[in-house]
N, C-alpha and C positions, 0 to 999 in steps of 0.2 A: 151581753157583755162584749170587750173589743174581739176579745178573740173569737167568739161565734160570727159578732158582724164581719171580721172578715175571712172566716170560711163562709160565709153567706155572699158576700162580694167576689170573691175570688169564684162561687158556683154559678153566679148569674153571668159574670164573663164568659165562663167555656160554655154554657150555656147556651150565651148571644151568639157566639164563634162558631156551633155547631150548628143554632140554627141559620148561621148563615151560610155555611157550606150545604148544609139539608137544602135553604132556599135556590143556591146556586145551580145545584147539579138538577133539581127539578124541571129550572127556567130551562137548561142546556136540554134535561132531556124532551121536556113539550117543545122546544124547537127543534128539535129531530123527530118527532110525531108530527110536526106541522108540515116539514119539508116531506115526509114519506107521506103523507096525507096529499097534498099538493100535485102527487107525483100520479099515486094513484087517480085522483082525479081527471087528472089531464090524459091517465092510459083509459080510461073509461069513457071520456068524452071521444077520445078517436077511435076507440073500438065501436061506439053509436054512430060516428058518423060512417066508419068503414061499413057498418050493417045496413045503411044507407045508401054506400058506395057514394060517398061527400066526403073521403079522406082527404085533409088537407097538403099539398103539397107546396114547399115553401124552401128557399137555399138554408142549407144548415152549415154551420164549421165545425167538423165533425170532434178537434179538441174541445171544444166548448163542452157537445153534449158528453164523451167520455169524460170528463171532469164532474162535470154532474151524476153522470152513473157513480162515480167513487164515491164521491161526498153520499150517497143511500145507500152506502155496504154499513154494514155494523163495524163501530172503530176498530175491534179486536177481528176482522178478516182478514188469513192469512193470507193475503195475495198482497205482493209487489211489484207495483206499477211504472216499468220508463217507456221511455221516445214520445214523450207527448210535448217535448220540447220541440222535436222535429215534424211531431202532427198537424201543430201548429201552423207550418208554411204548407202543407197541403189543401189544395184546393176544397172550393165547397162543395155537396153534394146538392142533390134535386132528390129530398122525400119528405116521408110523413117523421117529424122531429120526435113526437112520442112512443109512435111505433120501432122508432131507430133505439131511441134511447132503452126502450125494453130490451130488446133483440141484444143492445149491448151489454147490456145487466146481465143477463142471463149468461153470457158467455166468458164476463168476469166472472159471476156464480158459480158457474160450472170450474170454472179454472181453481179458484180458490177452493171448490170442494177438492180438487186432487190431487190432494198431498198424499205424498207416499209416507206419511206413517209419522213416525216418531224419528225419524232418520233424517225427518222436512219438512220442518214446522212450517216452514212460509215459502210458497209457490210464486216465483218470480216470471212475471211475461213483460215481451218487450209488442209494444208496438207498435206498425212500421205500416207508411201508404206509399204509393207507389202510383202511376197517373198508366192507365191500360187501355183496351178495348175491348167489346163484347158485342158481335156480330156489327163492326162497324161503329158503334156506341161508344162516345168515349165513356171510362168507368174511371172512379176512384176506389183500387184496390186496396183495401186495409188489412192486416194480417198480426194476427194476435198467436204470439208464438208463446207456450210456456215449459217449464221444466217438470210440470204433473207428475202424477200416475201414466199417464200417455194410456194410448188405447188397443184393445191388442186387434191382430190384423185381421181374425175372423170378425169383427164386431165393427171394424170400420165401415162396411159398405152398408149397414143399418143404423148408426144413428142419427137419423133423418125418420126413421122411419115411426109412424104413429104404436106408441107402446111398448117400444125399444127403450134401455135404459141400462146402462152397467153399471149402476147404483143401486144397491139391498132394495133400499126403499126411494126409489125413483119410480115419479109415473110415465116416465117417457113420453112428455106431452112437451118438454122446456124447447130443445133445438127441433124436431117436429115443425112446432108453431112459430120458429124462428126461421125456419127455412121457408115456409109458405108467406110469411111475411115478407121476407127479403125479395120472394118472388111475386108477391104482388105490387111489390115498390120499385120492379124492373133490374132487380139486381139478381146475385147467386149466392149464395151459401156454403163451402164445402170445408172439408176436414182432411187433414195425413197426419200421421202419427207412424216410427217408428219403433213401435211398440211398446209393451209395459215396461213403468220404471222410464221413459224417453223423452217422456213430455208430448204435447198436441200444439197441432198449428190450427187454426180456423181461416181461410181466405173469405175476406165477403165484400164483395164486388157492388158499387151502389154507380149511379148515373150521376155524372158531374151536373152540375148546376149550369143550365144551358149558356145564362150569356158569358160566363167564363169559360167555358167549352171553343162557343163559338170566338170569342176574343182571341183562343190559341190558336186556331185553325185557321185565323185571318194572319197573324203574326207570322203564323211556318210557310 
C-alpha cells in the first residue's frame, strides 16, 4: 500500500545515509592505520639498518617531521601544539629522519600524558629552536616547553635512566631510548622542570645540516 511503500522508501534512505557515514569513517579510519603502519615500518627499517650500523643520515626540516609526529597522535590527544609557525625558519638538521621522528613522538607522548587531572584537560607546549653549539659543533637547539604535571626535583636526575618512570604503569624504557638515540645521532638530550603541577622543558640539541652550517660560518 502507499503508505507502507513509503515508510519502506523513507527506511531505505536513512538507511543509504548511514551506510554512507558507516563507509566514510571506515575509509578515514583505514587511512589512519595506513599512515601508522607506514610509520612503523620506516622505524623498523632504521632500527635494521642502525643494527647494521647503515643508519641513514640525510638534511631534515625539523617542522616537516613535527607535523608528521602530530598528524600519528590519536585525534582526541590532549596536547596543544604552537611555534611551529616560527620552526619553520629554523635551520635543517643532519640525522637519521625516523629515528628523530620517534624521539619526537615520544616526547609529545610523554607531554600529553601529563595532565594534571581534571583541573587540565589539555596540556599546552610551545615549541621553540634556537641555532647553538656543542663542543664547537654547530647545533640546532629545539626545546619543547609544556604546562604538564612537571616533574618533581628528586626524579629529575633519573629520567634518562633505563627503568625509571613516574608513570604507574610506565616501563621506563620511552626517554631512556630517546636519549641514546639522540646520542648516537651526535646530539643531547636533557630535561628541567620546576616541579610538580609546573610543567617540563625537554632541550635536545641535534647537528645542523653541514652545508648550511658551513654557508653561516662563511657569511660571519
Amino acid at each position: 500500500g502507499p503508505e507502507r511503500r513509503a515508510d519502506m522508501v523513507a527506511f531505505l534512505e536513512l538507511a543509504a545515509r548511514e551506510l554512507g557515514d558507516v563507509t566514510r569513517r571506515v575509509l578515514e579510519d583505514v587511512d589512519g592505520i595506513s599512515t601508522q603502519v607506514g610509520h612503523v615500518q620506516m622505524i623498523l627499517a632504521d632500527q635494521q639498518r642502525f643494527s647494521r650500523a647503515e643508519r641513514f643520515i640525510e638534511s631534515v626540516a625539523v617542522a616537516d617531521l613535527v607535523e608528521q609526529a602530530l598528524r600519528l597522535l590519536p585525534d582526541d590527544s590532549p596536547i596543544d601544539v604552537t611555534g611551529l609557525g616560527e620552526l619553520k625558519r629554523a635551520p635543517r638538521v643532519s640525522t637519521a629522519r625516523a629515528a628523530l621522528q620517534q624521539v619526537v613522538s615520544n616526547l609529545l607522548i610523554n607531554a600529553a600524558e601529563a595532565s594534571q587531572g581534571e583541573g587540565q584537560p589539555v596540556v599546552h607546549m610551545c615549541i621553540d629552536a634556537r641555532e647553538d653549539l656543542l663542543d664547537g659543533v654547530p647545533m640546532l637547539h629545539l626545546i619543547f616547553a609544556d604546562d604538564g604535571a612537571g616533574i618533581p626535583a628528586e626524579s629529575l636526575p633519573h629520567i634518562f635512566e633505563r627503568g625509571f618512570s613516574t608513570k604507574s604503569r610506565g616501563s621506563g624504557m620511552g626517554l631512556h631510548w630517546c636519549a641514546n638515540t639522540i646520542g648516537t645521532l651526535g646530539g643531547t638530550l636533557s630535561a628541567e622542570s620546576d616541579g610538580p603541577g609546573r610543567g617540563a622543558t625537554m632541550h635536545l640539541l641535534l647537528p645542523r645540516a653541514l652545508a648550511e652550517a658551513w654557508a653561516a660560518d662563511k657569511a660571519a
